[in-house]
C-alpha positions in Angstrom: 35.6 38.2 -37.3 35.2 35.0 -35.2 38.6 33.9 -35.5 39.6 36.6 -32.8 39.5 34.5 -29.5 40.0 37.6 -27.1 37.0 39.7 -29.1 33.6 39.1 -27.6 30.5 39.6 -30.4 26.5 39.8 -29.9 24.3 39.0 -32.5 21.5 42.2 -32.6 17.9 42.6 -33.9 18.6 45.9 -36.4 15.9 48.4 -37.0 15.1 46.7 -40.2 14.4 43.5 -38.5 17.6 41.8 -39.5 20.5 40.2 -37.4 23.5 42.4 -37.2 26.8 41.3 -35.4 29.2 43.4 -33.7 31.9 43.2 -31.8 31.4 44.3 -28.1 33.8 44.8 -25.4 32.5 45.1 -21.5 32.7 47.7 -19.2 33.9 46.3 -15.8 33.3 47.4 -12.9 30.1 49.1 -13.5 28.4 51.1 -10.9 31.5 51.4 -8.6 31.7 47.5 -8.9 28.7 46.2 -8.0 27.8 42.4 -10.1 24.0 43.3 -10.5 24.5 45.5 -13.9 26.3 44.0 -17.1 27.2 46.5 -19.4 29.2 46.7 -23.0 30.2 49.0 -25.2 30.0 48.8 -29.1 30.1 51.1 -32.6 27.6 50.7 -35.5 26.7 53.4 -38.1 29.5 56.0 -36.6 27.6 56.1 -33.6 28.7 54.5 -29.9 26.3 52.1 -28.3 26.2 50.7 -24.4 24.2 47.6 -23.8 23.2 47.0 -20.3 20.7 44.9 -18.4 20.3 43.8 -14.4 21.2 40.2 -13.7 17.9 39.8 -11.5 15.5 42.5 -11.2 14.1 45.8 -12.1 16.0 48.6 -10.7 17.2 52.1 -11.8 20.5 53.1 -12.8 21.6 57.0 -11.8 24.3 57.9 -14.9 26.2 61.1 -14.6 25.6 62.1 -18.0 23.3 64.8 -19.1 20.0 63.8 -20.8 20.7 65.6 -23.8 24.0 63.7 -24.5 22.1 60.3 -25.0 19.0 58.5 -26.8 17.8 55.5 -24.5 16.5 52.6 -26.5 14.1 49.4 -25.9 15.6 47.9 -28.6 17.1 49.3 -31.6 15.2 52.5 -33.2 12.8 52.5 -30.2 13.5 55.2 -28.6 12.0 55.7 -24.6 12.7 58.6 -22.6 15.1 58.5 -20.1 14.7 60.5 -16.6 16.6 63.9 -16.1 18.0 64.2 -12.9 20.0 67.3 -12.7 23.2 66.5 -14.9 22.5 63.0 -14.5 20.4 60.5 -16.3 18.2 57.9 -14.6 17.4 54.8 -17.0 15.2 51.6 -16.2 17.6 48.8 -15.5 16.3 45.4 -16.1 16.0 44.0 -19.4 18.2 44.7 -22.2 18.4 48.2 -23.2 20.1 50.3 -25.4 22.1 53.6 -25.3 23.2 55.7 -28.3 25.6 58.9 -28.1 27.5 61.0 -31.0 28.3 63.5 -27.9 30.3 61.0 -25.6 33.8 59.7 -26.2 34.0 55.8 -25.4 36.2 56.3 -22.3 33.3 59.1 -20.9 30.7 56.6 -21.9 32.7 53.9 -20.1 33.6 56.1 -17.1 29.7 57.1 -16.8 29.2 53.4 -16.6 31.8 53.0 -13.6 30.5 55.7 -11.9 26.6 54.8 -12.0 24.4 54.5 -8.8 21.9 51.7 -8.6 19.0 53.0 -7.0 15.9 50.5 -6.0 
């Protein structure tokens, strides 16, 4: 999987405690282009997975994705409840965190992403 120079991986801790890698591609230009919020998108188990942190503090990220069509993570199989706001989702933007969908296609997922708001 390595030998593909234009494929970017991450190593992750699995809910079993073991080191999974996947390949991950990132979503540019999230929250209407702002450089504070990395995010990528991957697939594991059938199910589609963003990764997303802030580059230098603990802020809030407005998605405009219903609630119901997400599970916010810690880390992988710990689940934390993410905000409802409406039709959008509010999720803790700082460290590392994880978001699972089965409901989203990877282009909505990655068009949520581009339309975020970071809010302090």
């Amino acid at each position: 999987m390595l030998r593909v120079a234009e494929q970017e991986f991450t190593l992750l801790l699995n809910e079993k405690n073991e080191l999974e890698m996947v390949a991950y591609d990132k979503i540019m230009n999230v929250a209407n282009e702002s450089k504070e919020v990395i995010a990528f998108t991957f697939e594991r188990n059938k199910d589609l997975y963003a990764v997303y942190w802030h580059i230098s503090g603990d802020k809030q990220l407005e998605l405009p994705v219903n609630s119901a069509d997400l599970t916010l993570m810690e880390s992988l199989g710990q689940e934390i409840q993410p905000k409802a706001n409406g039709t959008s989702t509010v999720l803790p933007v700082g460290n590392r965190r994880y978001i699972k969908t089965n409901k989203l296609s990877k282009d909505a997922l990655i068009e949520a992403f581009r339309n975020a708001r970071i809010m302090d």
